[in-house]
FIVO-325470 format. One record per residue (C-alpha): residue number from 0; residue in three letters; y, x, z. Coordinates in nm, 2 decimals, always signed. Layout:
N
   lofi   marnu        y        x        z
    NUM     ALA        Y        X        Z
...
***
This chain:
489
   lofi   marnu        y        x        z
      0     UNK    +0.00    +0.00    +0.00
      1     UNK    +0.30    +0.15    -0.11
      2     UNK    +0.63    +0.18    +0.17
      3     UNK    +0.89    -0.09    +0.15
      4     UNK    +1.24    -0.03    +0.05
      5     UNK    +1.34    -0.26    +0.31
      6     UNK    +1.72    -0.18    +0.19
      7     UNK    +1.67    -0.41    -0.10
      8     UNK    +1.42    -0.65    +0.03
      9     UNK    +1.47    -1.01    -0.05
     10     UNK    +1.37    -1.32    +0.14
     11     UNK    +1.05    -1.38    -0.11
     12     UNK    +0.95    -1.03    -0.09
     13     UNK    +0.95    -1.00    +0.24
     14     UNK    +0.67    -1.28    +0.23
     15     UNK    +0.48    -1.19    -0.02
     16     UNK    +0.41    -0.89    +0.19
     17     UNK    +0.38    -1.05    +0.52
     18     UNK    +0.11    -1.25    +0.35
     19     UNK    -0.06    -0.94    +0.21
     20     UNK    -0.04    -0.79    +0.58
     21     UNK    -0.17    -1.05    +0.73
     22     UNK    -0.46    -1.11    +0.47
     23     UNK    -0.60    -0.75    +0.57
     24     UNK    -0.59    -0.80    +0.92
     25     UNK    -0.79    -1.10    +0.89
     26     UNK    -1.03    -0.94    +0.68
     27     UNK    -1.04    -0.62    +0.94
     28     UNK    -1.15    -0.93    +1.17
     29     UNK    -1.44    -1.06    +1.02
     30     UNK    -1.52    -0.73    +0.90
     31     UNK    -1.57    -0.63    +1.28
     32     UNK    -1.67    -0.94    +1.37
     33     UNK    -2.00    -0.96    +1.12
     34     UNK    -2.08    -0.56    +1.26
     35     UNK    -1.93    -0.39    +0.90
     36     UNK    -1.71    -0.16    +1.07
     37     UNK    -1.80    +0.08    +1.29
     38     UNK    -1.55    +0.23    +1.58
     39     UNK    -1.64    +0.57    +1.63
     40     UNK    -1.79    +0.43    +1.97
     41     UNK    -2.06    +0.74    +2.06
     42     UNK    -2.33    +0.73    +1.79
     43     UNK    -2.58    +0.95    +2.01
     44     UNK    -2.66    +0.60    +2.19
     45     UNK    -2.90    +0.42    +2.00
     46     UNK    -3.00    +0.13    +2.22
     47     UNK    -3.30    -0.13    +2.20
     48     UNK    -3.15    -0.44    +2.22
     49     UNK    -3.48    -0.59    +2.35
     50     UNK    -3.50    -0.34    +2.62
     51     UNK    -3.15    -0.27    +2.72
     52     UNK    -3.25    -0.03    +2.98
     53     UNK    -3.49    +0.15    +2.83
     54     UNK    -3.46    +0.55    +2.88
     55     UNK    -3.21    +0.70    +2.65
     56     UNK    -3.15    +1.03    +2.51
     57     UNK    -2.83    +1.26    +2.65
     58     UNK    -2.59    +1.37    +2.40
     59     UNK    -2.65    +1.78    +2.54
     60     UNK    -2.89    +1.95    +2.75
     61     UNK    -2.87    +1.77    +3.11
     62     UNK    -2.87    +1.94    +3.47
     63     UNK    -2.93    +1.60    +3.64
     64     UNK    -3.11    +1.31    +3.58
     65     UNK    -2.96    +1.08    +3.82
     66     UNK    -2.63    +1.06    +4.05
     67     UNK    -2.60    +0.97    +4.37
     68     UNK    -2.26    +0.90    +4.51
     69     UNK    -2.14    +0.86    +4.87
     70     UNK    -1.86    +0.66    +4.91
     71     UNK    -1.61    +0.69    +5.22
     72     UNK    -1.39    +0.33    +5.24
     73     UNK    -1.06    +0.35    +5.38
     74     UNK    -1.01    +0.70    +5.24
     75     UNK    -1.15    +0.97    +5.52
     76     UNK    -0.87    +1.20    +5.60
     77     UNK    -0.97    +1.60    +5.48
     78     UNK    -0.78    +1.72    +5.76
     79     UNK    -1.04    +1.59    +6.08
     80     UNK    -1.37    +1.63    +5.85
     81     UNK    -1.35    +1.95    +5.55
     82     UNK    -0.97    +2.11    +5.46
     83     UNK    -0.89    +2.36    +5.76
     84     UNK    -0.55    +2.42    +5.83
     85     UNK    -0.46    +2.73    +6.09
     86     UNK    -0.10    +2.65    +6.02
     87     UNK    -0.09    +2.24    +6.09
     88     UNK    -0.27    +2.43    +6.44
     89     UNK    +0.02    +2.66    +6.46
     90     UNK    +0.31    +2.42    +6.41
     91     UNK    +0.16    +2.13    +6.59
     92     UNK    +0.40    +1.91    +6.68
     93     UNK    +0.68    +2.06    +6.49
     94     UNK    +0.87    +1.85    +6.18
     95     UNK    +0.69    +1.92    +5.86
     96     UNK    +0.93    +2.15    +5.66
     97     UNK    +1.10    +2.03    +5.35
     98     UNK    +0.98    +1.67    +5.51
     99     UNK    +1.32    +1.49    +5.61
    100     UNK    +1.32    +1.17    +5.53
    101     UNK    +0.99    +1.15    +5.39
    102     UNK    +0.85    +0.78    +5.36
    103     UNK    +0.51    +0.72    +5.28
    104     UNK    +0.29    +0.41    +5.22
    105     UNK    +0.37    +0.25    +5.60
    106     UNK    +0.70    +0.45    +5.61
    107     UNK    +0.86    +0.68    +5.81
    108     UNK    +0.65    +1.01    +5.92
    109     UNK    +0.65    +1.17    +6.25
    110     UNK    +0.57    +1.56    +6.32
    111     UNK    +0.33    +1.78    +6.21
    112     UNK    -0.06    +1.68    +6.40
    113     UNK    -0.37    +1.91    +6.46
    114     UNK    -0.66    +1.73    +6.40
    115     UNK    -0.84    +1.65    +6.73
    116     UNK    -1.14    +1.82    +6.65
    117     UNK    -1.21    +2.15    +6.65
    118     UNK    -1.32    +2.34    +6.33
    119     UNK    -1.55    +2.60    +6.32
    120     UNK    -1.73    +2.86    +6.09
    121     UNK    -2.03    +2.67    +5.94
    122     UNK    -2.39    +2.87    +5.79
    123     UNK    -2.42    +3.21    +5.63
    124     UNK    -2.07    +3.11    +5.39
    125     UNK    -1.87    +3.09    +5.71
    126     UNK    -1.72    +2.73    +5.57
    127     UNK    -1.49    +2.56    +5.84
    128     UNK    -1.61    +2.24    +5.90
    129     UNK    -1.51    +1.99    +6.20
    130     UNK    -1.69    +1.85    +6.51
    131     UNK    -1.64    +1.55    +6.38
    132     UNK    -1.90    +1.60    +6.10
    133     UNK    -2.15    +1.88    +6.29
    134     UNK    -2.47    +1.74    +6.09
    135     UNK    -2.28    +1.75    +5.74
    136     UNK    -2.13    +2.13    +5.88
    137     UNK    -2.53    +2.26    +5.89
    138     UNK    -2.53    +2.20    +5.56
    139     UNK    -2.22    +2.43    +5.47
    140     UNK    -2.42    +2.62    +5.22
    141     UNK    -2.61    +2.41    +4.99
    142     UNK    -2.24    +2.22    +4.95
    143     UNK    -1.92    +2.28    +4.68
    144     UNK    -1.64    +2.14    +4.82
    145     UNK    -1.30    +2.05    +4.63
    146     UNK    -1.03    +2.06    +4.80
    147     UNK    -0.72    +2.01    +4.55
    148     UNK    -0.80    +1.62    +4.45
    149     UNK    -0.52    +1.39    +4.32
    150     UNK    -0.52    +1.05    +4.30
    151     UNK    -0.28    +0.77    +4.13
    152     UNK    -0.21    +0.58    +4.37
    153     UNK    -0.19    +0.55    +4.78
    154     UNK    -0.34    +0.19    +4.77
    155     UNK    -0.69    +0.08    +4.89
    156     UNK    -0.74    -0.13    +4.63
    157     UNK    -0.58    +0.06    +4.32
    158     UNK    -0.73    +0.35    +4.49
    159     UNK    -1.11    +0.24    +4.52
    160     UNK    -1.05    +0.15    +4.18
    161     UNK    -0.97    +0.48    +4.05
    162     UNK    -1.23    +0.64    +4.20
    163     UNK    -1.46    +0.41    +4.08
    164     UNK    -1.38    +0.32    +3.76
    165     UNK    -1.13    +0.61    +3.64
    166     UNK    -0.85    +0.28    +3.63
    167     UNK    -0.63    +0.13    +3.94
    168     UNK    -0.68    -0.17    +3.80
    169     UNK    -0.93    -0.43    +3.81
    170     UNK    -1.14    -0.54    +3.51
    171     UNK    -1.28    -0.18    +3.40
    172     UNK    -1.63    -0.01    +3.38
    173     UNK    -1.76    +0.16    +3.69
    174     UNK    -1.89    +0.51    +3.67
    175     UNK    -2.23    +0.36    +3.73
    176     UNK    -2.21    +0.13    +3.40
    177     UNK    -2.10    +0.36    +3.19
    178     UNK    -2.42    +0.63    +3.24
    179     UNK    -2.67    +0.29    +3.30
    180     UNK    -2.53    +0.18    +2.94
    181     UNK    -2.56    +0.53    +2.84
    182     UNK    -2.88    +0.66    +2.96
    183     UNK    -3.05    +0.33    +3.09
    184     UNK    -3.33    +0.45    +3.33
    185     UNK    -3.72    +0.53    +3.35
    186     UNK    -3.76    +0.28    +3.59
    187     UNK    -3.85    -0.01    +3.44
    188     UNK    -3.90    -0.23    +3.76
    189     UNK    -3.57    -0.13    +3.93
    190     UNK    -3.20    -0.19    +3.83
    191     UNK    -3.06    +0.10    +3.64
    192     UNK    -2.76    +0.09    +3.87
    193     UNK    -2.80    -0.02    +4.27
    194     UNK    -2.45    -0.03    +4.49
    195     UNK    -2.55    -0.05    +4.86
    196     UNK    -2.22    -0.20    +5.05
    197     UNK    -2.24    -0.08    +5.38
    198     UNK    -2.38    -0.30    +5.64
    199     UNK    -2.05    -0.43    +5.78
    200     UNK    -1.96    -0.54    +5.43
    201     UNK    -1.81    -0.48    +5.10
    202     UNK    -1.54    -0.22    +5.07
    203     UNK    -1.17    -0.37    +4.98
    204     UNK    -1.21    -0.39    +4.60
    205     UNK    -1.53    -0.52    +4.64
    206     UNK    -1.76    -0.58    +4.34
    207     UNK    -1.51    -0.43    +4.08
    208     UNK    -1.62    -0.12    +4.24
    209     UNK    -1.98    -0.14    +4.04
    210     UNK    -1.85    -0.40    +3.80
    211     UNK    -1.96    -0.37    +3.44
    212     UNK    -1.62    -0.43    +3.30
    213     UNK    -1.58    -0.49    +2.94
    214     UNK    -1.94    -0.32    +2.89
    215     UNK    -2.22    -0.52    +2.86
    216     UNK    -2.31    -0.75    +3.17
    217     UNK    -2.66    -0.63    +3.15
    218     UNK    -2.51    -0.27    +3.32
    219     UNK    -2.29    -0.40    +3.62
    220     UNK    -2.43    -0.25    +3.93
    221     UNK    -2.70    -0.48    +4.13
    222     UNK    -2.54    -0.45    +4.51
    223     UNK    -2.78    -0.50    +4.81
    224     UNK    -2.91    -0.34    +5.09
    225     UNK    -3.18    -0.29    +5.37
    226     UNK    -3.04    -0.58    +5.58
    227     UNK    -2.94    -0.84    +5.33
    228     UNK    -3.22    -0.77    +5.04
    229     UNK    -3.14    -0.93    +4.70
    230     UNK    -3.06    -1.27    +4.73
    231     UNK    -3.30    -1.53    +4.56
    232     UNK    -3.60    -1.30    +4.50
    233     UNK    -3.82    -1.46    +4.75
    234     UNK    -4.05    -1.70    +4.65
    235     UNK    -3.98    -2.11    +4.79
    236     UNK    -4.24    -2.14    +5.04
    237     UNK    -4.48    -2.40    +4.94
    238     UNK    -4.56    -2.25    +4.61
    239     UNK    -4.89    -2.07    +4.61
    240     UNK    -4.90    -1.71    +4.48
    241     UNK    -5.10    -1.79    +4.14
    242     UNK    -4.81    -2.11    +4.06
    243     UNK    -4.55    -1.85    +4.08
    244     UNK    -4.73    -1.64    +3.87
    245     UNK    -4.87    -1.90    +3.61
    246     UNK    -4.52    -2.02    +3.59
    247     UNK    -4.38    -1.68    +3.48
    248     UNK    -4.63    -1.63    +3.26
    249     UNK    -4.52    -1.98    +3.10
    250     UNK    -4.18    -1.91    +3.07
    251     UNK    -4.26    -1.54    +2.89
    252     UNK    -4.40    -1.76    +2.63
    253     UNK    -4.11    -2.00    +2.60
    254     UNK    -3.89    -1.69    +2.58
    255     UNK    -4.10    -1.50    +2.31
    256     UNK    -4.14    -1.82    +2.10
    257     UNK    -3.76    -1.87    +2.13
    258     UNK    -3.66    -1.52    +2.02
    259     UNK    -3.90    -1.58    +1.74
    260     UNK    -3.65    -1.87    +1.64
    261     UNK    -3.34    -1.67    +1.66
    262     UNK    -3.45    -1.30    +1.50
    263     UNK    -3.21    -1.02    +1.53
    264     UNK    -3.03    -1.21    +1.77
    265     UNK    -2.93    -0.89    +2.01
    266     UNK    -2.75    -1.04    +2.30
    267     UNK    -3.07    -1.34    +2.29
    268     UNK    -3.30    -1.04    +2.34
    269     UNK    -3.09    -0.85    +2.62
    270     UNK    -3.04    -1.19    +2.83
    271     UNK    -3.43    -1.24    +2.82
    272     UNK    -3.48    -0.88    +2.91
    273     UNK    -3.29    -0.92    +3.21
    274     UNK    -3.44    -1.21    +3.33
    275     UNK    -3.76    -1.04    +3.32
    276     UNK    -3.61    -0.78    +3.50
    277     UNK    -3.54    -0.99    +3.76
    278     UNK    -3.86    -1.15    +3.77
    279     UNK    -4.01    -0.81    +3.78
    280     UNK    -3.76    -0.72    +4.10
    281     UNK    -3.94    -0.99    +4.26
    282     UNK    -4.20    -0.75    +4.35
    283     UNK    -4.01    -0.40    +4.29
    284     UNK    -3.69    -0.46    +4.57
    285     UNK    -3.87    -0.62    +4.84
    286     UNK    -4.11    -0.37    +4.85
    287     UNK    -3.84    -0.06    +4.80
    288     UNK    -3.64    -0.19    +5.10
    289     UNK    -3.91    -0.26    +5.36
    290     UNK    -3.87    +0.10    +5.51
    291     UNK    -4.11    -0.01    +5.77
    292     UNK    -4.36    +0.22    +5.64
    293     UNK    -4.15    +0.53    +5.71
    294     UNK    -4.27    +0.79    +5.93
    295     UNK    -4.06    +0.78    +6.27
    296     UNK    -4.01    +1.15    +6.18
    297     UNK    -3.78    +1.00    +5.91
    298     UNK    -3.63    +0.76    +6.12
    299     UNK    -3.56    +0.98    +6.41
    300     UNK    -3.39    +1.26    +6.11
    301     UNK    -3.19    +0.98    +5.93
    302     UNK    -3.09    +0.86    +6.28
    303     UNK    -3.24    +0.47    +6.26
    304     UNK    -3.42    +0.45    +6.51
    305     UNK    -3.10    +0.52    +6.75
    306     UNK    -3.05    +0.21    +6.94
    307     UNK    -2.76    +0.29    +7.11
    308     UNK    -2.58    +0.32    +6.83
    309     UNK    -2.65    -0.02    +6.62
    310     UNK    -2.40    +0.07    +6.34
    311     UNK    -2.55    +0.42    +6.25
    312     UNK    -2.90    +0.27    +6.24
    313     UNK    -2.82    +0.01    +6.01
    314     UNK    -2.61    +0.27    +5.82
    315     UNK    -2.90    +0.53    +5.85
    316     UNK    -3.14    +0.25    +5.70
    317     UNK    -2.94    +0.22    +5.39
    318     UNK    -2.96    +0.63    +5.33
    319     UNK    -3.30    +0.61    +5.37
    320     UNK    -3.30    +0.30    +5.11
    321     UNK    -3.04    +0.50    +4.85
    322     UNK    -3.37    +0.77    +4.87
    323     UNK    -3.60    +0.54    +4.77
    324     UNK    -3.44    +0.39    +4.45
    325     UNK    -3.38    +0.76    +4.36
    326     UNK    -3.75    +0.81    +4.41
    327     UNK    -3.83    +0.48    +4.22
    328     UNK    -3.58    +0.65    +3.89
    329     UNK    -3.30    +0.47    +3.97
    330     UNK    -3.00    +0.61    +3.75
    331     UNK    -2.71    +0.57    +3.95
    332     UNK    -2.69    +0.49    +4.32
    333     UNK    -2.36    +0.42    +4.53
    334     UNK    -2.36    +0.41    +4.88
    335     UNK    -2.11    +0.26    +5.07
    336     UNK    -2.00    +0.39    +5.43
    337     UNK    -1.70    +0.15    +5.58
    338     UNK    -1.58    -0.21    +5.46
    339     UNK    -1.31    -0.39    +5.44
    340     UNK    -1.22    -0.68    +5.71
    341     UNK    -0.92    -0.90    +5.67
    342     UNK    -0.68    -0.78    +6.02
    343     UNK    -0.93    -0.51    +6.13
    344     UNK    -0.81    -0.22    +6.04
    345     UNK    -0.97    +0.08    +6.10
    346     UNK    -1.26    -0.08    +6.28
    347     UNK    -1.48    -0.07    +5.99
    348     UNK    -1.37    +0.18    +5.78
    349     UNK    -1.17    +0.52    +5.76
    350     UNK    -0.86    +0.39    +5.79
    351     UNK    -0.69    +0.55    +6.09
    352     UNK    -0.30    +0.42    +6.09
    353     UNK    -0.26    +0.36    +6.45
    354     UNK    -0.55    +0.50    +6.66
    355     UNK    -0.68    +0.79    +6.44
    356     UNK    -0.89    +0.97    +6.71
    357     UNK    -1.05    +0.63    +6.84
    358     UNK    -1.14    +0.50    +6.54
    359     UNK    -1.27    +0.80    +6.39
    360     UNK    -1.48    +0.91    +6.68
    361     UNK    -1.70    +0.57    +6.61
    362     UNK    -1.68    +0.64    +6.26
    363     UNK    -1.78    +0.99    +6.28
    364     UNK    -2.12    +0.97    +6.40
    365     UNK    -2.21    +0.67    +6.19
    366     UNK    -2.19    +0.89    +5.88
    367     UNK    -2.23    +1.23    +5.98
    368     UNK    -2.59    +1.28    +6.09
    369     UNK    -2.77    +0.97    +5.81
    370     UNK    -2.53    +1.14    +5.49
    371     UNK    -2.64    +1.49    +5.63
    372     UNK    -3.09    +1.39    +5.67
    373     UNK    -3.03    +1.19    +5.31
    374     UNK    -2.93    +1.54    +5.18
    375     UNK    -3.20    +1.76    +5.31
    376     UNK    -3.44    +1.52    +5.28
    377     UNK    -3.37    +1.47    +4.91
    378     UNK    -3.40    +1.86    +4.90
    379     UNK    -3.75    +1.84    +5.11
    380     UNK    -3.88    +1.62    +4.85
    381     UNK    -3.77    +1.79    +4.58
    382     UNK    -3.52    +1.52    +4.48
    383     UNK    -3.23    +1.72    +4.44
    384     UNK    -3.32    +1.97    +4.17
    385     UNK    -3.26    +1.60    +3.91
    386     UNK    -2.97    +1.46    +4.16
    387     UNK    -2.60    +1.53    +4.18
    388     UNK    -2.45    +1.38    +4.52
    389     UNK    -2.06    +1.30    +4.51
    390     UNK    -1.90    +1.24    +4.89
    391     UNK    -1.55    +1.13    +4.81
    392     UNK    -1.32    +0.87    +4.96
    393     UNK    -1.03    +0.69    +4.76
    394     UNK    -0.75    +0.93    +4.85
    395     UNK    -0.65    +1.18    +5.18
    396     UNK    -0.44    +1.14    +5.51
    397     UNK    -0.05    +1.30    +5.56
    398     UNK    -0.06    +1.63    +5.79
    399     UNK    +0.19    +1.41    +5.98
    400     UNK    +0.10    +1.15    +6.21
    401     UNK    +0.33    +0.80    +6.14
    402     UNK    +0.61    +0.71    +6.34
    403     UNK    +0.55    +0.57    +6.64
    404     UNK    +0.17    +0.56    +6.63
    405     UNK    -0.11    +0.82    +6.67
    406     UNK    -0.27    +0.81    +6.30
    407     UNK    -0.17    +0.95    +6.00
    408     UNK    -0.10    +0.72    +5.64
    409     UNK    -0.18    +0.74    +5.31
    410     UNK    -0.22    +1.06    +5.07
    411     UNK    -0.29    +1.07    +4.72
    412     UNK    -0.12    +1.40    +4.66
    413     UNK    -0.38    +1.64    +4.83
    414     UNK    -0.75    +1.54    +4.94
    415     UNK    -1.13    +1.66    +4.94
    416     UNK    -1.50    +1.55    +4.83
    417     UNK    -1.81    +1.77    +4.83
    418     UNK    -2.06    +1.76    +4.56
    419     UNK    -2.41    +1.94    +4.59
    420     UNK    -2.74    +1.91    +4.35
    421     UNK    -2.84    +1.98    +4.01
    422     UNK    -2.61    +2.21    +3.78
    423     UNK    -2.38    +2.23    +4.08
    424     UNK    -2.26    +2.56    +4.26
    425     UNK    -2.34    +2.63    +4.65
    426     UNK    -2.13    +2.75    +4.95
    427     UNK    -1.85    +2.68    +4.70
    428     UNK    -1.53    +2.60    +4.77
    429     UNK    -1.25    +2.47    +4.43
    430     UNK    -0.85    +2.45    +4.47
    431     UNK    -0.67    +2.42    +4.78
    432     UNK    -0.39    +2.23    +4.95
    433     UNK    -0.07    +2.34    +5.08
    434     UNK    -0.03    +2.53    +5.45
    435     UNK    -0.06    +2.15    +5.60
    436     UNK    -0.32    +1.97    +5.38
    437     UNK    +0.00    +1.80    +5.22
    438     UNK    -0.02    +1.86    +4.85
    439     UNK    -0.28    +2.03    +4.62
    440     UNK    -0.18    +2.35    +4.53
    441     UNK    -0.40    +2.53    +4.36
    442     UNK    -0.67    +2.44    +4.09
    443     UNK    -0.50    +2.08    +4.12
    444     UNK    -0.83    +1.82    +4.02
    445     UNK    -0.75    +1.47    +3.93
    446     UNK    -1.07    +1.21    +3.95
    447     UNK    -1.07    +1.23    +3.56
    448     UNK    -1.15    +1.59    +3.58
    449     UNK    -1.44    +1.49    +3.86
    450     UNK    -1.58    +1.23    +3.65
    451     UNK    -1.58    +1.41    +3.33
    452     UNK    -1.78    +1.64    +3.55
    453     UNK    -2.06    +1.45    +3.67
    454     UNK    -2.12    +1.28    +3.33
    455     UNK    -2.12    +1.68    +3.23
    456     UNK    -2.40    +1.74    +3.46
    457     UNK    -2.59    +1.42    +3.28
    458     UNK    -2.57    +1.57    +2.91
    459     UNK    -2.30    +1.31    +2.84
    460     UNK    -1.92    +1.45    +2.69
    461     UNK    -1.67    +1.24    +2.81
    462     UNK    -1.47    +1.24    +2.54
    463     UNK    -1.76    +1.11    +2.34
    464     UNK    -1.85    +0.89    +2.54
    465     UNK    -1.70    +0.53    +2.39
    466     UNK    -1.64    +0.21    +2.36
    467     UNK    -1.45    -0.04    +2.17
    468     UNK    -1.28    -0.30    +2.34
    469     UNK    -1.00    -0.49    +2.22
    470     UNK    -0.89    -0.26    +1.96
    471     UNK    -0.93    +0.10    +2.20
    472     UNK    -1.15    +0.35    +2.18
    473     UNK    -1.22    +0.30    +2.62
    474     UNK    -1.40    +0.61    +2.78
    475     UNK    -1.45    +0.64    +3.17
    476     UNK    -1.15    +0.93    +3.15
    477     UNK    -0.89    +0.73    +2.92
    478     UNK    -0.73    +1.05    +2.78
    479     UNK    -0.75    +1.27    +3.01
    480     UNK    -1.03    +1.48    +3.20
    481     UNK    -1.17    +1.83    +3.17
    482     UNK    -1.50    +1.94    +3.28
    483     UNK    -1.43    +2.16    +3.67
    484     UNK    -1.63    +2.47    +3.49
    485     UNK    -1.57    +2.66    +3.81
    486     UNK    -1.82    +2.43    +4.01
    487     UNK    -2.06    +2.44    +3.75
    488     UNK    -2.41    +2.67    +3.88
***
């Protein structure tokens, strides 16, 4: 089409090439409606549209085989658990220099605050690691930790999001959804993707946190865990064993004679495929979350069997159940460790505004010792040579505690996870904050670079990795992203 001279362009001209405009786009339409046009979405994924989750090749050479990630609601402040600071010791209680004025997400900051646990030198790396975390601080040497993360926002919400899904807002693929949809998994009876909310709830942005976005339904996350199995799996009482099954059996054959009816039909085939997955869960999850059969050496190293804490044992259970579905091939596991509760803040999460050395010394030992035995016990077994494990909360805490309270806010300039596992570097330690854990420094990481990293470990390139969806190219990491080569084993 040749450029307008839009100088001498008359009323019927103007038109006549409207029309013409218009006519292509309509035809672009159909075009990519009837599957004629193809997007450039990543052609390495060639999936079965009968068997949706079926085992899929990576695009490269993978370290890992599945992820697990370990997520720490009401972002866990680096400065009481992994990002010593001998100078916030120094200057405790002292105005944080260059600070004046400085308001945050609640507002106005008081002085500089030492954490009120001590740190000390953890394994043969000589890693300083908090009391708060003494179980995770054994483990100093089989962990990398990054200590220069960025986020987008200083928001719960926004900022579950982000991590999540690599967007603050709602309405976009999870981490989990986009490797399920990319590498489905070689277990056949299990979801591809489990999200195991912690047992006081869901975190704040609740489902959208394994949500399947604009990808296929079929690759959302499946959320339950060892104390509220999967709702409506259990069979009504009153219907004998051999019904149920005779009944199945009945509707496979509806199903097969009705896909006959409608060949090539691909979202037909994936709907029946995960019904039969379900069906198939019917034996597969209550039988993966009875942990009854566990050895009470296992209980007594995940901590579930401690009955003077409730909340850790419940906690510990779920670990326990996140090594199970790993064992069963599960692709993607996300375990959740605080929730959100309307009015209860910092109760049941990391979220320590007002009463930071309260809250987090309940919090503390509900995590610490389970996250710590669901490590080494994924090593024992073997687990961990085909597993990268994120820890990583939404964003960090302010060197400073607030105003008029005894917690510190929100900080999305400066924070810390740990990653360990396949194709991942030990007694490792990326980036750092400034003198006060206020702002990353060095090696600044954003959680576009982290994600682009862990599909890295999985064979998958993130910038190849693609979908089209309402006239974008969508990838986990937007635009952005580089793979962390420095963490890399």
């Amino acid at each position: 089409m040749s450029i307008l001279n839009t100088n001498n362009l008359s009323q019927r001209d103007f038109l006549r090439h409207t029309a013409t405009g218009l006519s292509h786009i309509a035809l672009l339409q159909l075009l990519n409606r009837d599957g004629f046009i193809r997007h450039g979405t990543c052609e390495e994924i060639s999936q079965n549209d009968s068997n949706p989750y079926a085992a899929r090749t990576p695009m490269n050479a993978p370290a890992a085989q599945n992820v697990l990630v370990i997520f720490c609601s009401g972002a866990c402040s680096q400065l009481e658990t992994f990002d010593y600071k001998s100078e916030l010791i120094r200057r405790n209680g002292q105005p944080m220099p260059g600070a004046d004025g400085l308001r945050t997400f609640q507002g106005e900051q008081g002085n500089l605050t030492r954490s009120p646990w001590e740190f000390r030198p953890r394994g043969q790396s000589g890693k300083m690691i908090s009391d708060l975390v003494p179980h995770i601080g054994k483990l100093a040497d089989e962990l990398c930790f990054i200590h220069s993360l960025t986020s987008k926002t200083n928001t719960h919400g926004p900022g579950e999001n982000f991590m999540s899904t690599g967007n603050i807002l709602d309405g976009f693929p999870s981490m989990g959804a986009w490797v399920s949809w990319a590498l489905g998994t070689s277990s056949q009876d299990l979801p591809a993707y489990v999200a195991i909310p912690d047992p006081r709830g869901t975190p704040q942005s609740s489902v959208n946190n394994w949500g399947s976005g604009f990808l296929p339904a079929a690759f959302q996350g499946t959320d339950f865990n060892s104390s509220k199995p999967l709702r409506n799996l259990i069979t009504p009482k009153g219907i004998p064993a051999n019904t149920d099954d005779a009944t199945r059996k009945y509707l496979k054959a509806l199903n097969a004679n009705h896909l006959l009816n409608f060949p090539g039909d691909s979202d037909l085939s994936a709907r029946l495929s995960s019904y039969e997955l379900a069906a198939r869960m019917q034996l597969s999850v209550p039988e993966v979350t009875d942990i009854s059969s566990e050895p009470a050496s296992i209980m007594k190293l995940y901590g579930a069997d401690d009955t003077s804490n409730p909340l850790k044992a419940a906690f510990a259970r779920n670990c326990i159940l996140a090594r199970r579905l790993l064992e069963k091939g599960v692709r993607f596991v996300q375990l959740f460790n605080g929730a959100y509760q309307t009015g209860g803040e910092g109760v049941s999460n990391w979220d320590g505004h007002k009463f930071l050395e309260q809250q987090y010394s309940k919090h503390g030992p509900v995590m610490d010792q389970p996250v710590a035995a669901l490590i080494s016990d994924l090593k024992t077994r073997g687990l961990l040579e085909n597993t990268v494990v994120l820890w990583c909360t939404e964003f960090g805490r302010m060197p400073t505690y607030q105003k008029g309270a005894s917690g510190r806010d929100h900080n999305p300039d400066g924070f810390t996870a740990f990653l360990t596992g396949a194709g991942i570097k030990n007694a490792y330690s990326h980036g750092a904050t400034d003198d006060f854990g206020y702002k990353a420094i060095d090696k600044v990481t954003t959680v576009y670079d982290l994600h682009a990293t862990i599909l890295h470990a999985l064979g998958l390139d993130h910038k190849k990795l693609t979908y089209y969806h309402n006239g974008f190219e969508r990838r986990l990491t937007d635009v952005h992203g580089h793979v962390i080569q420095d963490i890399l084993a």
